[in-house]
C-alpha positions as CSV (number, residue, x, y, z in Angstrom):
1,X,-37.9,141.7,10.3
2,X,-39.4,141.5,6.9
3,X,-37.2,144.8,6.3
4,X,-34.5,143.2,7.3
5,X,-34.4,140.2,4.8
6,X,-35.4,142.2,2.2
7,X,-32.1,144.4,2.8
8,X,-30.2,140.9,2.8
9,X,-31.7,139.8,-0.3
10,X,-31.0,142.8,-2.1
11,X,-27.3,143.0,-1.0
12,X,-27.2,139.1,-2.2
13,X,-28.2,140.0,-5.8
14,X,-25.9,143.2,-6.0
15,X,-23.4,140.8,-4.7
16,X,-23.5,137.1,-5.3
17,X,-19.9,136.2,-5.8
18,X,-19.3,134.3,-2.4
19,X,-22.1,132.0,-3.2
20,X,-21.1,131.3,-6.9
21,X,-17.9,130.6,-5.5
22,X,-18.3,127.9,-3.1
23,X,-21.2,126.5,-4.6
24,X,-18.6,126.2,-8.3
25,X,-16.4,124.8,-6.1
26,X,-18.4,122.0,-4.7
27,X,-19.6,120.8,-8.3
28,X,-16.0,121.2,-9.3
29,X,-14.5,118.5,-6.7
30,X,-17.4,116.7,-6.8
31,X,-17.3,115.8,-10.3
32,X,-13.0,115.7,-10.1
33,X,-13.4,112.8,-7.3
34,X,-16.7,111.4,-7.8
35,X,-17.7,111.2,-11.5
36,X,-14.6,111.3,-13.2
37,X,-12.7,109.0,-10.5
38,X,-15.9,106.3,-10.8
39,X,-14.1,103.3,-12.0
40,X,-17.8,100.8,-12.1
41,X,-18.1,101.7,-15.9
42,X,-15.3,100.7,-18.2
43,X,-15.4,102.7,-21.8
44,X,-14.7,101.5,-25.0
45,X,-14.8,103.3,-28.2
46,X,-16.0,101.1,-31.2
47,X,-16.5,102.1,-35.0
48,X,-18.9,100.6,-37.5
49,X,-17.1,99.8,-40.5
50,X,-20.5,98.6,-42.7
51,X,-23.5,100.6,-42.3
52,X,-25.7,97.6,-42.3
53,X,-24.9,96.9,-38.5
54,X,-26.6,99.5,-37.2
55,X,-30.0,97.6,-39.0
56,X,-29.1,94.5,-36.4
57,X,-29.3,93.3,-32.8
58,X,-25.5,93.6,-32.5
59,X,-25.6,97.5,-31.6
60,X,-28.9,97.2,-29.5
61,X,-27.0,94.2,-27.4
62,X,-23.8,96.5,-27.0
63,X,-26.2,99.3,-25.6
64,X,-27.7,97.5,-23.3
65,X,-24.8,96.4,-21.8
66,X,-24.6,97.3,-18.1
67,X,-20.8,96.8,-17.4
68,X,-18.6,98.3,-20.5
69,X,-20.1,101.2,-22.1
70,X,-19.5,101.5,-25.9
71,X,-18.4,104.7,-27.6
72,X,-18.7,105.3,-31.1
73,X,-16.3,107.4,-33.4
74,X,-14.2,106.9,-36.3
75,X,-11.7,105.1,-36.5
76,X,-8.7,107.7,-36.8
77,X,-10.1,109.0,-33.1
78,X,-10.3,105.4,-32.2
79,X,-6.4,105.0,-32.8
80,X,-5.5,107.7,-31.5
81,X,-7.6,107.1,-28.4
82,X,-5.9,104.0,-28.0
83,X,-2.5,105.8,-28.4
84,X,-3.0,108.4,-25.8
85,X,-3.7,105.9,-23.2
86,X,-7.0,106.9,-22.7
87,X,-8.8,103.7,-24.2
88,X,-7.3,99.8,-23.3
89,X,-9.0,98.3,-26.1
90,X,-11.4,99.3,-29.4
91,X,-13.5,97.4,-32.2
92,X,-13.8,97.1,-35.6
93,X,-17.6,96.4,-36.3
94,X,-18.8,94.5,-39.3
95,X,-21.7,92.8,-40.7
96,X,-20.7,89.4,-39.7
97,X,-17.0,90.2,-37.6
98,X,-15.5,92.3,-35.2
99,X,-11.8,93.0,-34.9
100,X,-10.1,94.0,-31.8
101,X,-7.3,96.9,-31.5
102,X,-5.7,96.3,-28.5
103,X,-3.5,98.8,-26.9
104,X,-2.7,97.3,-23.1
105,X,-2.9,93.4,-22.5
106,X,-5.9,93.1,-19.4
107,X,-8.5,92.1,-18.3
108,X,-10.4,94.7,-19.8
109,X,-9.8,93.1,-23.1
110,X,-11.2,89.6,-22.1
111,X,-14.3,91.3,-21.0
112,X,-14.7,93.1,-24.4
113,X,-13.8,90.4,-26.3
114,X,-16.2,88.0,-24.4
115,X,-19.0,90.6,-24.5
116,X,-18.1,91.2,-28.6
117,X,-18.7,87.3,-29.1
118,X,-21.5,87.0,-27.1
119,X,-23.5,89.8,-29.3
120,X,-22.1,87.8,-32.6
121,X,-24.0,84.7,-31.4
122,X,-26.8,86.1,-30.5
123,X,-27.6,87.9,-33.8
124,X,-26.5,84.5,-36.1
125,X,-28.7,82.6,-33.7
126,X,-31.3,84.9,-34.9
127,X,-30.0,85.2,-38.2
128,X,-30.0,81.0,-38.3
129,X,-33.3,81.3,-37.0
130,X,-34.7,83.5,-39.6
131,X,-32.9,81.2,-42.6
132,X,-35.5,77.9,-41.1
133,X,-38.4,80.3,-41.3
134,X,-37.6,80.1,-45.1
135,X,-38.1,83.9,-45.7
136,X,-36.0,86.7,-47.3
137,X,-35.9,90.2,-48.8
138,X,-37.7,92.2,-46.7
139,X,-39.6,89.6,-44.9
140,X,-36.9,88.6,-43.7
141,X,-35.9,92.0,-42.5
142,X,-39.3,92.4,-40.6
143,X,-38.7,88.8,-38.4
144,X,-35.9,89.8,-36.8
145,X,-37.6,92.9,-35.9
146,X,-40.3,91.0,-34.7
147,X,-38.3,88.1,-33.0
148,X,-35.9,91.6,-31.2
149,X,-39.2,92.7,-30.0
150,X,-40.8,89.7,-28.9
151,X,-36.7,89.2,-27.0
152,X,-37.4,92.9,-25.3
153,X,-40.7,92.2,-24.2
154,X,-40.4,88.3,-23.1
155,X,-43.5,86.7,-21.3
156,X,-42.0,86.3,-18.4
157,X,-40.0,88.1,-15.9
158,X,-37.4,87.1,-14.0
159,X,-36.7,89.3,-10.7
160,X,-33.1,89.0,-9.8
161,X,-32.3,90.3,-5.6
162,X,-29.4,90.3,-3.2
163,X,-29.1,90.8,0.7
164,X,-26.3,91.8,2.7
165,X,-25.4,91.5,6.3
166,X,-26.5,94.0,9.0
167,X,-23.0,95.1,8.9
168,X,-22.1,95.3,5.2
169,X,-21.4,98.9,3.6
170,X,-22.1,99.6,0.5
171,X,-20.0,102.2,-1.0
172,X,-20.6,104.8,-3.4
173,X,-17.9,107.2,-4.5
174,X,-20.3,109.3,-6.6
175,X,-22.5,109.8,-4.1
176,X,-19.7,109.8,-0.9
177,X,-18.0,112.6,-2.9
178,X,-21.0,114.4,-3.7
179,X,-22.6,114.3,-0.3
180,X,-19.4,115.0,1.3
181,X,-18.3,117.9,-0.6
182,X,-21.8,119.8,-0.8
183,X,-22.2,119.5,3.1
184,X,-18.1,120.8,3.6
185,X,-18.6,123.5,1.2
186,X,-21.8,125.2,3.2
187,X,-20.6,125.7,6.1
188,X,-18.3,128.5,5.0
189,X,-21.5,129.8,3.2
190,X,-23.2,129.7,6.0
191,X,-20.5,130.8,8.1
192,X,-19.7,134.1,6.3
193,X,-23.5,135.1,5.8
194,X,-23.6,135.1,9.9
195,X,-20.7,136.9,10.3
196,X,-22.2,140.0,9.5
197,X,-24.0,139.5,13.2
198,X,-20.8,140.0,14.4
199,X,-19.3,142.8,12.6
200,X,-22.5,145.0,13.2
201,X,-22.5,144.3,17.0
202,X,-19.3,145.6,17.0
203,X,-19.6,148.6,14.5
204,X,-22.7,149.7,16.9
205,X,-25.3,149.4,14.0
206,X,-27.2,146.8,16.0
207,X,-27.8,149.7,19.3
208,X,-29.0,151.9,16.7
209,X,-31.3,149.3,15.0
210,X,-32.7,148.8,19.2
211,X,-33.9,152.2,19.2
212,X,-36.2,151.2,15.9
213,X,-39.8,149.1,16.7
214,X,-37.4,146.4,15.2
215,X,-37.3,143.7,18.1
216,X,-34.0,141.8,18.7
217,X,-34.9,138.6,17.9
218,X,-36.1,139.7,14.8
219,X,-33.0,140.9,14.1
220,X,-31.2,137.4,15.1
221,X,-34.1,135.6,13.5
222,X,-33.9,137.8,10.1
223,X,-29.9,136.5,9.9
224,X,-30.2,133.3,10.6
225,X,-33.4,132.8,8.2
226,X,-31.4,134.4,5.1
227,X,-28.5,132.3,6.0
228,X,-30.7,128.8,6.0
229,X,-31.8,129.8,2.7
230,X,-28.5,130.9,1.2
231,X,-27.1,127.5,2.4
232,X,-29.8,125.2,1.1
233,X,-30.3,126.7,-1.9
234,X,-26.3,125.9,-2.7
235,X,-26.8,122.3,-1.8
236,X,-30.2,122.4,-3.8
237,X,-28.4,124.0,-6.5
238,X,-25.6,121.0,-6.6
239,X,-27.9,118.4,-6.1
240,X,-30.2,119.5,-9.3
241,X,-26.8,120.0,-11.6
242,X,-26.0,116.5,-11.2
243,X,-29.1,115.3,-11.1
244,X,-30.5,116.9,-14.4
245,X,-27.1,116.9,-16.4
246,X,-25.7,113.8,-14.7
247,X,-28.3,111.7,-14.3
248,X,-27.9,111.3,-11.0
249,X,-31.0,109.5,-10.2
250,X,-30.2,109.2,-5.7
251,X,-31.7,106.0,-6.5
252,X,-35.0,107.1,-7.0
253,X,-34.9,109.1,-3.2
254,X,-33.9,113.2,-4.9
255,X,-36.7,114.7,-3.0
256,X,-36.2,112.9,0.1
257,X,-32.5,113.6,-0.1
258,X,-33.7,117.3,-0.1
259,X,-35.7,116.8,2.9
260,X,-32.8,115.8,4.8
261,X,-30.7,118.6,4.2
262,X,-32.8,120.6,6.4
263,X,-32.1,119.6,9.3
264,X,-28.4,119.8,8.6
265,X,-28.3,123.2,6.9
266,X,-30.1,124.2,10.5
267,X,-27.4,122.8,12.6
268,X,-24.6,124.4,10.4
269,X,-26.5,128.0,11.0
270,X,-26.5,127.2,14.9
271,X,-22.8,126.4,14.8
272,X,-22.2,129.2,12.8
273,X,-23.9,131.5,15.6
274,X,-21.8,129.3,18.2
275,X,-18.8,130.8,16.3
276,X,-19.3,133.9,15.9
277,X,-20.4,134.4,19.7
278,X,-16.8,133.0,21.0
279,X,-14.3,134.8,18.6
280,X,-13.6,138.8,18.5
281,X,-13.1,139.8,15.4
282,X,-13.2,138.7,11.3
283,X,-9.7,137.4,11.5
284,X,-10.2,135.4,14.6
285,X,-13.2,134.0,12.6
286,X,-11.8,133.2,9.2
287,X,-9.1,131.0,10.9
288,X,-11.8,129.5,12.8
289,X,-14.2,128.8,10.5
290,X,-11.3,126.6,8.2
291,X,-10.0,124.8,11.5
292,X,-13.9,123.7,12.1
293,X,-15.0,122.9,9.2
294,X,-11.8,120.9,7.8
295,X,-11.7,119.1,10.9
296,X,-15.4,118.3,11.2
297,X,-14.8,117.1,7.6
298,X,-12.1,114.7,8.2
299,X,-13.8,113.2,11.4
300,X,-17.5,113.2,10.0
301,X,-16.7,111.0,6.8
302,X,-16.8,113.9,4.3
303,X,-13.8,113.4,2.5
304,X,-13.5,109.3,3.1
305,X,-16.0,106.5,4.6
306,X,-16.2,106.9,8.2
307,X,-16.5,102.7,8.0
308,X,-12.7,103.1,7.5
309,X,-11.6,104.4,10.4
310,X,-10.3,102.3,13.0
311,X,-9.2,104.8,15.4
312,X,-11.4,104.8,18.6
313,X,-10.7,108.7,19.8
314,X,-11.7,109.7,15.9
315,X,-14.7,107.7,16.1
316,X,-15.7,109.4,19.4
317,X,-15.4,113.0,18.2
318,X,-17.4,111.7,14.9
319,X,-20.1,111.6,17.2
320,X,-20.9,115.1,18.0
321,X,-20.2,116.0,14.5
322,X,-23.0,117.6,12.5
323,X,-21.2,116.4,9.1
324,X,-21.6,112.9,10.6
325,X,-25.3,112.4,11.6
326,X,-25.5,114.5,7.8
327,X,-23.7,111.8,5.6
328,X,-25.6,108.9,7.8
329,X,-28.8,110.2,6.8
330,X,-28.0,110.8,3.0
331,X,-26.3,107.6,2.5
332,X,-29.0,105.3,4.5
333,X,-31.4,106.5,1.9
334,X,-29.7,106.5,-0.9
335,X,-27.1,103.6,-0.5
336,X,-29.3,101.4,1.8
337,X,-32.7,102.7,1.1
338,X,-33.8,103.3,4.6
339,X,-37.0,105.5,5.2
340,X,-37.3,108.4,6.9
341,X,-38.7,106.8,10.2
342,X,-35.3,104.6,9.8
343,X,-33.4,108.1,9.9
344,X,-35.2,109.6,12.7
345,X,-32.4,109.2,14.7
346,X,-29.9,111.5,12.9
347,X,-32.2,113.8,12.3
348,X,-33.3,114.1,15.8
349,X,-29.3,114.7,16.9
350,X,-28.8,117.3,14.0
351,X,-31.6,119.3,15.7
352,X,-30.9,118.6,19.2
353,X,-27.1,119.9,18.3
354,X,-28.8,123.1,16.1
355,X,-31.1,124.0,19.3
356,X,-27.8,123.6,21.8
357,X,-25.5,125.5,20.1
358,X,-28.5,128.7,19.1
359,X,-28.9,129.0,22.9
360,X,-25.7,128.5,24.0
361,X,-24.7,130.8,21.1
362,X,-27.0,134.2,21.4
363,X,-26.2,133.9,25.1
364,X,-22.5,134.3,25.0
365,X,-23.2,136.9,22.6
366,X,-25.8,138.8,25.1
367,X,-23.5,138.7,27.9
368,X,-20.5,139.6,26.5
369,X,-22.3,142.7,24.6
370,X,-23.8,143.4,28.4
């Protein structure tokens, strides 16, 4: 057996293409309709016209806001920013006043311009502040240091918390994308790294193999270990691009997440086996493989919420749908922070359905080769 996956490994480094493919692919729509169609974060490019407001609380404030992020450049890119439609609104910064060039009348601008005054206050409160103390020069300069310090690290906390119903979703499209595409994308990973099972039975290479000490289920368990690990390590592989270049923190649940994909990556090899016992050939099984694993996409929540759908027969099949019990598990612990006793429940299906469809699987292939 060892033999065996070192003759798979081998062939995987002389040729990797396949993998590089769909795992590119993945990142590629995952980042087209998750990161890039994320509409929380509203961008606006700004340009410091005196030098001395980067030395004040205005910039710090305009970092730390949560809801707009600020973009600095210079003011021809600004314009022409604003011209190409790619930016509603932008500001002129000054030492004591900000300007607004306004390309599309919305909301948008409101919210800038309410955020913009807001920072302008704060720093002449502190400015107004600093002018009582009866200081100036560079004593002045080092109390509103101090007083944005002593602002950053107040005495107090205040802890702010929300609840939601039993029934409430919380939605994601970063993560709904990102899930949904990884788990799509492996299955045809997955798939094609068992289908050489198939083309060997038929080519005859396996009744040679027989004749060897070589056992057959090492030889079943040798192809279905190397396909586990080609499969995880393309959903590891997604999940650490966005997570180290992104930022993509899975709310504070990466490892976990990577837990989870065991189980799934395991059913998706047993269906995989399940294929390749039923069809007859490598045509049979390419048009197979897309019919499965588009539907099962469609119906497990993949490519939209499965809160969503309405209709009862879709919601049925969902059920016995690998892709299903997979995006339940990721999302309840990353969206709703459920632990992993919580998600015993998908987890126990996803290996119920891997250990159904191995058996039922390697015995259709046995008896038909009989």
């Amino acid at each position: 057996m060892i033999g065996m996956l070192i003759a798979r490994f081998k062939h995987f480094l002389r040729n990797p293409w396949t993998f590089l493919s769909f795992t590119g692919i993945s990142i590629g729509f995952a980042l087209i309709t998750g990161i890039a169609g994320d509409g929380n974060m509203i961008r606006v490019p700004i340009v410091i016209m005196d030098e001395e407001v980067n030395e004040t609380s205005i910039k710090s404030t305009l970092e730390q806001e949560t809801a707009i992020q600020f973009q600095e450049m210079k003011k021809e890119d600004m314009l022409r920013f604003i011209k190409d439609g790619k930016a509603e609104v932008g500001v002129l910064l000054t030492n004591d006043s900000y300007e607004l060039v306004v390309g599309v009348e919305t909301a948008t601008v409101t919210m800038v311009e309410n955020t913009m005054r807001q920072a302008y206050i704060q720093h002449f409160q502190k400015l107004n502040i600093a002018d009582h103390a009866d200081v100036s020069g560079k004593a002045k300069k080092s109390l509103l240091k101090e007083m944005e310090k002593a602002l950053n690290e107040p005495v107090f906390s205040i802890r702010a918390s929300n609840f939601t119903s039993d029934d409430a979703v919380i939605y994601n499209p970063t993560y709904q994308f990102l899930f949904g595409f990884s788990l799509f994308f492996v299955i045809y990973t997955i798939g094609y790294n068992v289908l050489p099972i198939l083309m060997e039975k038929r080519e005859g290479i396996w009744d040679r193999i027989i004749l060897s000490p070589v056992k057959k289920w090492e030889m079943y368990a040798s192809n279905m270990i190397y396909s586990f690990f080609e499969g995880y390590l393309q959903v590891l592989i997604i999940f650490l691009f966005f997570y180290l270049i992104f930022d993509i923190d899975f709310n504070g649940m990466f490892i976990e997440a990577l837990l989870l994909l065991i189980p799934y990556v395991f059913t998706i090899v047993a269906l995989a086996i399940l294929l390749i016992s039923i069809v007859k050939n490598v045509q049979q099984f390419n048009a197979l493989i897309t019919i499965v694993a588009v539907s099962m996409a469609m119906i497990g929540g993949a490519y939209w919420p499965l809160e969503i759908v309405e209709a009862k027969i879709l919601i049925t099949l969902s059920k016995i749908n690998p892709i299903t019990y997979g995006m339940e598990s990721l999302k309840g612990l990353v969206n709703y922070g459920y632990s992993l006793e919580q998600l015993f429940y998908p987890i126990s299906i996803l290996l119920l359905m891997g250990v159904v469809m191995i058996s039922v699987g390697i015995h259709l292939m046995e008896r038909r080769h009989i």
